[in-house]
N, C-alpha and C positions, 0 to 999 in steps of 0.2 A: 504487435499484440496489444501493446496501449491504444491502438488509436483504434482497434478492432473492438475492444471492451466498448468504447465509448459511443460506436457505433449502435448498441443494443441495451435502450435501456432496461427493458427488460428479460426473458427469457433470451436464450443464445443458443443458435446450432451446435453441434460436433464440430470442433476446430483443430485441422490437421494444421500443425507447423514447419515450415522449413526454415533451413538455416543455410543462411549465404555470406557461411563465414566470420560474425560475430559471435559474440560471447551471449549466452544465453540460456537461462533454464528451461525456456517454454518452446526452443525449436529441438523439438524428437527427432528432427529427419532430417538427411540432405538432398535439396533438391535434386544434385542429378538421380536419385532414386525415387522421385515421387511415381512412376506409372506404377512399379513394385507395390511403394505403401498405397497407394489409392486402390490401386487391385487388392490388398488385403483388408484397407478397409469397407468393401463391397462385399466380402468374405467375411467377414463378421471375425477376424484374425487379429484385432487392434486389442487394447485396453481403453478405458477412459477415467482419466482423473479429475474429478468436481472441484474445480479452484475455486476457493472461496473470495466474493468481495464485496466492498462495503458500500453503502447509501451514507451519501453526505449531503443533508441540506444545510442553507444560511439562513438565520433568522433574526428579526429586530428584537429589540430589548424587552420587548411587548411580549415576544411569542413569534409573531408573525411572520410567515416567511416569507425571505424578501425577495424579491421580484426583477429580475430585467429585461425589459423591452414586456413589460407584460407577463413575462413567463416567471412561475415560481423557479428559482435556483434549485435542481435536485439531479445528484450527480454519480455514475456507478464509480464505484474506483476499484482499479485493477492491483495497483502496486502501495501507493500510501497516499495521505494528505497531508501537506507542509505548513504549518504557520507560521512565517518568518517577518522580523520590520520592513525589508525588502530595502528600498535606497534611503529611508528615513534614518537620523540619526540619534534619536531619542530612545532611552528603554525603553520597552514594552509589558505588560504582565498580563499574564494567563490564565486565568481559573480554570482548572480542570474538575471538571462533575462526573463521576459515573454514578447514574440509574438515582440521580437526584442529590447523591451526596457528595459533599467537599472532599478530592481526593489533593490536591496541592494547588499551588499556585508559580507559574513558571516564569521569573523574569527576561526576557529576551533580550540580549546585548547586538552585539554587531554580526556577531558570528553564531550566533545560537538559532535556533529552531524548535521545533515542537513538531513531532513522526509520527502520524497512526499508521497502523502498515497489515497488513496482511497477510496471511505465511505466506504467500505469494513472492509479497514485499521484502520480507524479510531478507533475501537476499539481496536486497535493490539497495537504496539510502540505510536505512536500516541497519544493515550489517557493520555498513561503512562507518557510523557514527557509533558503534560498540554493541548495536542489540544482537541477538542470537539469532540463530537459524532454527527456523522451524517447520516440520515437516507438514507438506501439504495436507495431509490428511489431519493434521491437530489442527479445529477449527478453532481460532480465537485470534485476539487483538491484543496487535505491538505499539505498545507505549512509550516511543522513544525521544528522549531529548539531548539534544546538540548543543555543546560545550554549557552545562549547566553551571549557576554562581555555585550551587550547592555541591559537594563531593558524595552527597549521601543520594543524590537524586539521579537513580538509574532506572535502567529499563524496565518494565511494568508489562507481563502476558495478563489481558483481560480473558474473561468466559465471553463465547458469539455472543451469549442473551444481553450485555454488558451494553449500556446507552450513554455515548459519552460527547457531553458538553464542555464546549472550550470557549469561555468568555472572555472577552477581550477587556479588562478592570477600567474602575471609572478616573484609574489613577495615570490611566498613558496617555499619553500625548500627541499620540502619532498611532496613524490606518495600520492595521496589520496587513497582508498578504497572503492568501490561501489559496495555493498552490494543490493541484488534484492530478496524480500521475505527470507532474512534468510540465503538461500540456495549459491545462487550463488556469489562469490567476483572477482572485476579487478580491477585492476589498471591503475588510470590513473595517467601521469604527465603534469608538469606546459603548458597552453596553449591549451589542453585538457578538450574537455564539454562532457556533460550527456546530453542527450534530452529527455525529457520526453514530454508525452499528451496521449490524453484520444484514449484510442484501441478501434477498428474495433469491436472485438472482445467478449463481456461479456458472461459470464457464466450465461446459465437459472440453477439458483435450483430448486428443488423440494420445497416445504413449506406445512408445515401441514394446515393452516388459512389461508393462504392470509399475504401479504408482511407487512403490516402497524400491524395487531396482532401478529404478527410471532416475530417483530421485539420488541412491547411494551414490551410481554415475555421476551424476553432474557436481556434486559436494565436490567428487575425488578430482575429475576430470576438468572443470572447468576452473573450481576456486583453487585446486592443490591442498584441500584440508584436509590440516597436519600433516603436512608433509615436507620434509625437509629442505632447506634450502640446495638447490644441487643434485637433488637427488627423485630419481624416474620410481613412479610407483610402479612395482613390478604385480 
């Protein structure tokens, strides 16, 4: 499904999922049943959920956005964007901006990161490093950071309208790494931002129920949320 998002920068078909046995929020179906679901969705018998994702350009300290091979950097993201020091061993610090103003500034150690995510995401890295879960249909942006110096520096839901710059300070030493779904990595240096905000763009799925059952299933069924060690939800 990441590498399907990446395929389309812009507008996106209806996208039926299957699943072959991984763990997964966006596969609705199993394939041995797809003639089934492809017969209902020709029948007009499906639902569709608008996943919302995000436009991330790189930009020089100028403004300018940076370019390679010629091409301006501008990227959909499906699940989140990473900025991490990657194999450098130097701290790192992070300006964080939304919509022009100073919201923190995030030091990066060895083991730290910096998450934008998407309820999408949410489930993906995100959950994993303590942010919550959020339902596809609340559109907005996940502000999460990994192993912060700070104890008071937790997770952050931004509003879709929310324009957020991530600067790389004039005080580090060492490239950051931006990381987009997994997939893609660049480097940026000192004086250098990330822009993120909410894309044009979302992915209609396919859904077997309807977005809000579709969604309660996979919490219960795939994470076990809250639900006891030992113990089968009945």
């Amino acid at each position: 499904m990441l590498h399907l998002s990446s395929l389309f920068p812009k507008a996106v078909p209806p996208v039926v999922c299957f699943s072959f046995g991984t763990l997964g929020f966006l596969m609705s179906f199993q394939f041995n049943q797809y003639k089934r679901v492809l017969s209902d969705v020709m029948e007009g018998k499906v639902f569709l959920t608008l996943r919302m994702r995000l436009f991330c350009s790189l930009h020089e300290a100028s403004g300018k956005r940076i370019s390679i091979d010629g091409k301006e950097v501008g990227k959909q993201v499906m699940n989140e964007v990473s900025l991490h020091r990657g194999r450098y061993p130097h701290l790192t610090s992070i300006g964080c901006y939304v919509d022009d103003n100073f919201l923190t500034e995030c030091v990066v150690n060895i083991n730290g990161r910096l998450i934008v995510a998407t309820p999408t995401g949410s489930t993906a890295y995100s959950l994993s490093a303590g942010g919550p879960i959020v339902h596809p249909s609340v559109q907005s942006i996940v502000l999460t950071p990994i192993c912060p110096r700070s104890l008071s520096f937790r997770t952050v839901l931004l509003p879709p309208s929310a324009n957020i710059h991530m600067k790389i300070g004039e005080s580090s030493r060492s490239q950051i790494e931006v990381s987009i779904d997994g997939q893609e990595i660049f480097m940026l240096e000192k004086g250098e931002y990330v822009q993120v905000r909410m894309s044009k763009y979302p992915i209609p799925c396919v859904t077997r129920a309807g977005e809000g059952k579709d969604w309660a299933n996979d919490i219960n069924e795939l994470l076990k949320w809250n639900q006891n060690f030992g113990r089968s939800l009945s």
